[in-house]
C-alpha positions in Angstrom: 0.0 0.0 0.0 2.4 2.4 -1.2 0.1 4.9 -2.3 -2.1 4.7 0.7 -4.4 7.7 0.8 -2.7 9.2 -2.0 -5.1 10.8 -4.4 -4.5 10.1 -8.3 -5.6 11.3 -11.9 -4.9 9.2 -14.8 -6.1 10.7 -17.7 -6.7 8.2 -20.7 -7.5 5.7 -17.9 -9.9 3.5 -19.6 -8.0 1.3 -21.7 -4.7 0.0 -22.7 -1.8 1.5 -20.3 -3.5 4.4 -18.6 -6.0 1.4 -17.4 -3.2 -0.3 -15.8 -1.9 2.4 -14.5 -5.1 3.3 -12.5 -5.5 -0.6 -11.3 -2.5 -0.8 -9.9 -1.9 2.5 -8.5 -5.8 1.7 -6.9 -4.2 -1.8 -5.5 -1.0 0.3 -3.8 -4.1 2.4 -2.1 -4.0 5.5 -4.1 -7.7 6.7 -4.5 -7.9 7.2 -8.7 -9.7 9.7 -11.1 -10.7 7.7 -13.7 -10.3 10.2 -17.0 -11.8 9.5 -20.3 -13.8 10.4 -22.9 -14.4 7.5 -24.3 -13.3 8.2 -28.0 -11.1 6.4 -30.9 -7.7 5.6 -31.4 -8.4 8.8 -33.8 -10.0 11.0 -31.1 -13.5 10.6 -32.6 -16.5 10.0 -30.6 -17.1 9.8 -26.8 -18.7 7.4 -24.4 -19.0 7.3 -20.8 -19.0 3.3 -20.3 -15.0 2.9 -20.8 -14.0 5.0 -18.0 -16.9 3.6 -15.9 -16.0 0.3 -16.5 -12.5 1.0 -14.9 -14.2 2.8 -11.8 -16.1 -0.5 -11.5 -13.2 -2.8 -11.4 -11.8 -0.8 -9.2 -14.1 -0.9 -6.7 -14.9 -4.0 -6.7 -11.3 -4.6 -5.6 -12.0 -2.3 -2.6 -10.8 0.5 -3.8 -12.1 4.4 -4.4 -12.5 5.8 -7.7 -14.1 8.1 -9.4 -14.9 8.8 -13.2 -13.9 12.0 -15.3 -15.0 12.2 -18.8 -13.7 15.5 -20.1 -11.1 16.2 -22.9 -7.6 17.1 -22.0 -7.5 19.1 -25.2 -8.9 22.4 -23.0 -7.7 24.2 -20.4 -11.0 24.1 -19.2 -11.2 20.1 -19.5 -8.0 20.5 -17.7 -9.3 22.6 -14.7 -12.2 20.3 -14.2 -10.5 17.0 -13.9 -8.7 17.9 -11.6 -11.6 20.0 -10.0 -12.8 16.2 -9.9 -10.0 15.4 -7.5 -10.8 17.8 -5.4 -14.4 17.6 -4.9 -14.2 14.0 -4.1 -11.1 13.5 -2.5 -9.9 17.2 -1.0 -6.7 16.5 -2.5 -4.6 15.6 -5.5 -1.4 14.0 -5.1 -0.2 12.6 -8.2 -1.1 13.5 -12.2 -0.4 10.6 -14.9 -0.8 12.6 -18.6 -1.2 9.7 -20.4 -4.6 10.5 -22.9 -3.2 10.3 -26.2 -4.7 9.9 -29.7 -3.3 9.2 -33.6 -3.7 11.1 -36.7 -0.8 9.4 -38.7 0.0 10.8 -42.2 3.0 11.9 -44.2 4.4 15.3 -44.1 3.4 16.0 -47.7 -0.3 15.0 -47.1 -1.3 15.8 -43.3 -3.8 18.0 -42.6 -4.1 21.4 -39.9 -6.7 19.6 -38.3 -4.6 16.3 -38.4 -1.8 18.6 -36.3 -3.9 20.6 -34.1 -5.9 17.4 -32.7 -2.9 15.7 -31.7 -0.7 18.3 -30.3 -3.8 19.5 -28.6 -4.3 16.2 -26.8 -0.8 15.1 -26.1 1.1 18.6 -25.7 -1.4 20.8 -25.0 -3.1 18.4 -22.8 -0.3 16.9 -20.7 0.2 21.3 -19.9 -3.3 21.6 -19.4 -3.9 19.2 -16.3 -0.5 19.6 -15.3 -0.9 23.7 -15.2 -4.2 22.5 -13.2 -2.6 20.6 -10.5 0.9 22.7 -10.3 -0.3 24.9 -7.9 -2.1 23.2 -5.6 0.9 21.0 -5.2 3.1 23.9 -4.9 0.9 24.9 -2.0 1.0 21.2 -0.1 4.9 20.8 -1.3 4.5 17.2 -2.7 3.8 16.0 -6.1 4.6 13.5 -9.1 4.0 14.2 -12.5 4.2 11.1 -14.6 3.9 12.2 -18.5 3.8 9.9 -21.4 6.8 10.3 -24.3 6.8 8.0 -27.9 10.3 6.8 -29.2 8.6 8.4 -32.3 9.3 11.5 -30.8 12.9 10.3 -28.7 13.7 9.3 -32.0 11.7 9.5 -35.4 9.0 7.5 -37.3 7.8 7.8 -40.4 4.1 9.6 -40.7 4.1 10.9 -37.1 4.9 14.0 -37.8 2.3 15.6 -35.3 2.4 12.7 -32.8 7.2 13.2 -32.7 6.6 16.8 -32.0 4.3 16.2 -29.6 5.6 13.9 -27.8 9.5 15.2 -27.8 7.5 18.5 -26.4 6.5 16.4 -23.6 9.9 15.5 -22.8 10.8 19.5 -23.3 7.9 20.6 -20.5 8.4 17.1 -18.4 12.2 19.3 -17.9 11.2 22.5 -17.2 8.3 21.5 -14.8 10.9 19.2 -12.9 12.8 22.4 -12.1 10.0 24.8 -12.0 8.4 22.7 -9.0 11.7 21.1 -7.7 11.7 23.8 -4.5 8.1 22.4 -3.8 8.9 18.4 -3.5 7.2 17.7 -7.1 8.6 15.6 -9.2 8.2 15.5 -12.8 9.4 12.5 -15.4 8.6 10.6 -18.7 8.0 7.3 -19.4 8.6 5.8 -22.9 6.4 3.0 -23.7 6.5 -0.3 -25.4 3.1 -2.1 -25.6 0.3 -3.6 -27.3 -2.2 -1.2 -27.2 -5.4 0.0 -29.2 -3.6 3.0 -30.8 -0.1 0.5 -32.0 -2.9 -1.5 -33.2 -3.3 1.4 -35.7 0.3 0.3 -37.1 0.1 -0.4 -40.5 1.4 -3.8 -41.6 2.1 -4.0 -45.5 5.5 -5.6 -45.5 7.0 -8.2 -43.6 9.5 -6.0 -41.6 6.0 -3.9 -40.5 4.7 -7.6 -39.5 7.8 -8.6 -37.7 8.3 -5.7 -35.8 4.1 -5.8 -34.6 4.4 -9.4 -33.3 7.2 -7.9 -31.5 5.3 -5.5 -30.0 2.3 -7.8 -29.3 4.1 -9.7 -26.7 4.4 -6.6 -24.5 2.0 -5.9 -22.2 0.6 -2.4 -21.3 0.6 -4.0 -17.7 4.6 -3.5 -17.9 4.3 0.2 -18.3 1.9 0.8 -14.6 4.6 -0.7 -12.0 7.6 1.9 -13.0 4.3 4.6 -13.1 3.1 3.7 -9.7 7.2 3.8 -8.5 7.5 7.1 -9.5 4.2 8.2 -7.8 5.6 6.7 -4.5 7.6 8.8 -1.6 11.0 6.4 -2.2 11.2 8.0 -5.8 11.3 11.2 -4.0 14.3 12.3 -5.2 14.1 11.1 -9.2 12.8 13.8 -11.3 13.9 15.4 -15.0 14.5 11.6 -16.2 13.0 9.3 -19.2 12.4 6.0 -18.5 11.6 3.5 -21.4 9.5 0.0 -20.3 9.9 -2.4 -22.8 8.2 -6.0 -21.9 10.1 -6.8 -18.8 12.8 -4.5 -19.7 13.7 -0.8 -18.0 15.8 1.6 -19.7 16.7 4.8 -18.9 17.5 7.3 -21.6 20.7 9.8 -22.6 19.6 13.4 -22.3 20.7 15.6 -24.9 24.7 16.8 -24.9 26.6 17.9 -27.3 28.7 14.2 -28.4 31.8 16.5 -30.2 33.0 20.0 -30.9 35.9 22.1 -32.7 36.9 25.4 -32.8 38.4 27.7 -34.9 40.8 30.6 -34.1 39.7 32.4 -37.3 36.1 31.3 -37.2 34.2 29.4 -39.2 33.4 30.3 -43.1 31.5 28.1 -45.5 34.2 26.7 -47.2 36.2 26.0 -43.7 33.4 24.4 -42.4 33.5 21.7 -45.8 36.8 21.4 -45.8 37.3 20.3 -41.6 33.6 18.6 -41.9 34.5 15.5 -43.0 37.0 14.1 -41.0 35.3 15.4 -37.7 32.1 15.7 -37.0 31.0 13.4 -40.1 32.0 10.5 -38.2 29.7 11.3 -35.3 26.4 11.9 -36.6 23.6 10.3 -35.7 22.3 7.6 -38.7 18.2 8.4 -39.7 15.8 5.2 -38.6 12.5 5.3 -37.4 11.8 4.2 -34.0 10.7 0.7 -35.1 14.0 -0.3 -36.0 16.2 2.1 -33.6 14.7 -1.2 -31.1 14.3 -3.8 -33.5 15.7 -6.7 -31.5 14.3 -9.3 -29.3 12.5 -8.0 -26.6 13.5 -9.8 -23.2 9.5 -10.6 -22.6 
């Protein structure tokens, strides 16, 4: 009971890893607001059953819940689930950003709304609940923010334009909120995720290395993701914050930050044709080769 009257909002709760993440965090005692709208992978639709569903479970077990069916997208959607926390349980201890949706399409062919709906749920989302809760847990001094980040943002995949710069933006605010509310006792970190879910699902499989690399992925479990969640809700993680964790099957990883790898310097400057000329037998040899996330971790998973 690690969480033990610890109060909880997991937005996107209702299926797949934000699910999970609610369960178990309900099992370690934390008392859980259940967020979701109910909608597609796509963000289309709404229903109330999903997240009522979890609310059941949950209770069932013995524990308290409670559900929340507004979008993340506002800052008004924001304001009131976590307005839900308060009116039900006085308090609000941790916030798992975790609602997420797909609008995959190449560069050349995506859409304004195809952008806006998924930086809007991811980006502006994950800031919306989280500018919510800051200051309440700035007045109590304790906190964890838990956000979710995409390997398609840590490192590239074709046709995710909008969901990479939304999700490397996560990783951007996860930093800055980490030292904003470090004075305060709130933590803030990422979590990278590797899991089955309704939205991978959405994968397309034309070729055999597409099909390889989903079976892969099949075999991991979205309940892998909630036990490093619920550890960095807990008062031991206390002093972790700023960090990206990746969760891969039974796997942890935690990820490089960005620092420069090599530099070189010039008394005279640098022109155009000094930059050619010294390029290639410096920094050519360190750059960083283009893949797509897929195959950045296409190995055997240790499931």
């Amino acid at each position: 009971m690690v969480l033990k009257d610890k109060v909880a909002v997991v937005t996107g709760a209702a299926r797949g890893i934000g699910r999970e993440i609610a369960l178990l965090m309900a099992r370690h005692g934390a008392r859980v607001v259940v967020n979701d709208y109910g909608g597609s992978e796509s963000g289309q639709g709404g229903a109330k059953a999903p997240a009522d569903e979890v609310v059941g479970e949950i209770k069932s077990g013995g524990g308290e819940a409670v559900a929340s069916y507004d979008s993340v997208a506002t800052m008004a959607g924001g304001q009131r689930i976590v307005q839900t926390a308060l009116d039900v349980f006085k308090r609000i201890d941790i916030v798992v950003n975790n609602a997420g949706i797909l609008r995959d399409r190449m560069i050349f062919n995506m859409t304004e709304e195809e952008w806006d709906a998924v930086i809007d749920t991811h980006l502006k989302g994950t800031f919306a609940v989280t500018r919510a809760a800051a200051p309440l847990m700035r007045e109590q001094r304790s906190g964890r923010f838990i956000n979710m980040t995409s390997t398609s943002g840590l490192v590239g995949n074709v046709g995710q334009a909008n969901y990479a710069a939304a999700k490397l933006g996560i990783v951007g605010l996860t930093k800055v909120v980490a030292l904003d509310m470090a004075r305060y006792n709130v933590t803030a970190n990422c979590i990278s995720p590797f899991a089955w879910t309704r939205m991978i699902g959405t994968i397309p499989t034309t070729t055999e290395a597409q099909s390889s690399r989903v079976e892969k992925i099949k075999k991991m479990s979205p309940a892998h993701i909630a036990p490093v969640a619920a550890f960095l809700a807990t008062d031991q993680a206390k002093d972790i914050t700023g960090q990206v964790f990746g969760v891969r099957g039974k796997e942890i990883m935690l990820f490089g930050h960005m620092r420069p790898i090599m530099r070189v310097h010039h008394a005279d400057g640098w022109t155009v044709d000094r930059i050619a000329e010294m390029f290639p037998g410096t920094l050519q040899h360190h750059l960083v080769p283009l893949e797509t996330s897929g195959q950045y971790f296409d190995y055997d998973p240790l499931v």
